[in-house]
C-alpha positions as CSV (number, residue, x, y, z in Angstrom):
1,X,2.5,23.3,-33.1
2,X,-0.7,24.0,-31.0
3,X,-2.0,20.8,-31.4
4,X,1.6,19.0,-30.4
5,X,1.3,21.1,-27.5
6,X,-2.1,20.3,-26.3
7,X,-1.3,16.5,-26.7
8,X,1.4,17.1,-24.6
9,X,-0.7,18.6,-21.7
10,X,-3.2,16.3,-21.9
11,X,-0.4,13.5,-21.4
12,X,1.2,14.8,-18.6
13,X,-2.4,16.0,-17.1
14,X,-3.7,12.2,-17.6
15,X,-0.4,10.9,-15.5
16,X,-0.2,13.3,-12.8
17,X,-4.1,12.1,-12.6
18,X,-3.1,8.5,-12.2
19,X,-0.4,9.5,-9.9
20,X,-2.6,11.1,-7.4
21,X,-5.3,8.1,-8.3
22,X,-2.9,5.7,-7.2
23,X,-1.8,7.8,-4.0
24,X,-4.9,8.1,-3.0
25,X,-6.0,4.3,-3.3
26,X,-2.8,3.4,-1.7
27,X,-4.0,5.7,1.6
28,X,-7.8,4.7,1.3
29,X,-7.1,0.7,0.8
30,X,-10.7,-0.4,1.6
31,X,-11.7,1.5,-1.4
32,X,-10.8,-0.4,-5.0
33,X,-8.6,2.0,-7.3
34,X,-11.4,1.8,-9.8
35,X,-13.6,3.1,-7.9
36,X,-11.5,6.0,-6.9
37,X,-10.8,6.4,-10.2
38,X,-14.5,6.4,-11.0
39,X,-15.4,9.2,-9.6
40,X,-12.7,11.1,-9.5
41,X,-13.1,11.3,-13.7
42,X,-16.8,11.9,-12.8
43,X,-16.2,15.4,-11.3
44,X,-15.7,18.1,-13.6
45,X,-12.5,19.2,-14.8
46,X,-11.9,22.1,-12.4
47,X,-12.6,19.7,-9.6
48,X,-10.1,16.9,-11.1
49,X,-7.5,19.3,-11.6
50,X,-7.7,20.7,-8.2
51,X,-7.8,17.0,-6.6
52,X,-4.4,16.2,-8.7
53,X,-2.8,19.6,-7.9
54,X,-3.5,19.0,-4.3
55,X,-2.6,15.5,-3.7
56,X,0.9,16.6,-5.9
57,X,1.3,20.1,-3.6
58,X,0.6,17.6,-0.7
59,X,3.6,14.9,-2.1
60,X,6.0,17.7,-2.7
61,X,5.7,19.7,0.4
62,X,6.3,16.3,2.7
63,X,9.7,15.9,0.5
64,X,10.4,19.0,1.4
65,X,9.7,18.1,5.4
66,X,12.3,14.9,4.6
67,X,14.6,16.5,2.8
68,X,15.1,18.5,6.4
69,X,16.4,15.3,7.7
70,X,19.0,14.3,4.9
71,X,19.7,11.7,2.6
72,X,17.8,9.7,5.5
73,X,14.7,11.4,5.8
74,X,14.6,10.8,1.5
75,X,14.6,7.6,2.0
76,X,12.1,7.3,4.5
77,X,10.1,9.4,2.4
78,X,10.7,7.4,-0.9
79,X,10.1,3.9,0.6
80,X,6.9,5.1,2.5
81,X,6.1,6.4,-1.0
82,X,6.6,3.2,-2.5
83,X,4.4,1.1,0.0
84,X,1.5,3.6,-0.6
85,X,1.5,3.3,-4.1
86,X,2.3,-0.6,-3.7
């Protein structure tokens, strides 16, 4: 059971990782992915986990802001999503 669990956090830790990766290229575009990726796996864990947990915070606070402004302000906020990560 432990070890099902621990596979299942390191999953979920590896794509809320690539998530923020991929947030973060899409903001920094002169910068390649890889790169960002790079180094962000070069720092250690404490500092990978707190780059992912802010970027994340960061994500769900600004729904939050759009969800202030309806089902339009969503949709704003989902399709600028979109073209970051694009």
């Amino acid at each position: 059971m432990a070890q099902t669990a621990r596979q299942i956090k390191k999953r979920i830790g590896l794509t809320a990782r690539n998530v923020a990766v991929t947030l973060i290229a899409g903001v920094c575009r002169w910068v390649p992915i890889e790169e960002i990726n790079a180094r962000i796996c070069a720092r250690p864990m404490r500092d990978q986990v707190l780059i992912t947990v802010g970027v994340l915070a960061i994500l769900a606070g600004l729904s939050l802001l759009a969800a202030q402004f309806g089902w339009i302000g969503m949709l704003v906020f989902w399709l600028a999503v979109i073209v970051i990560a694009n």
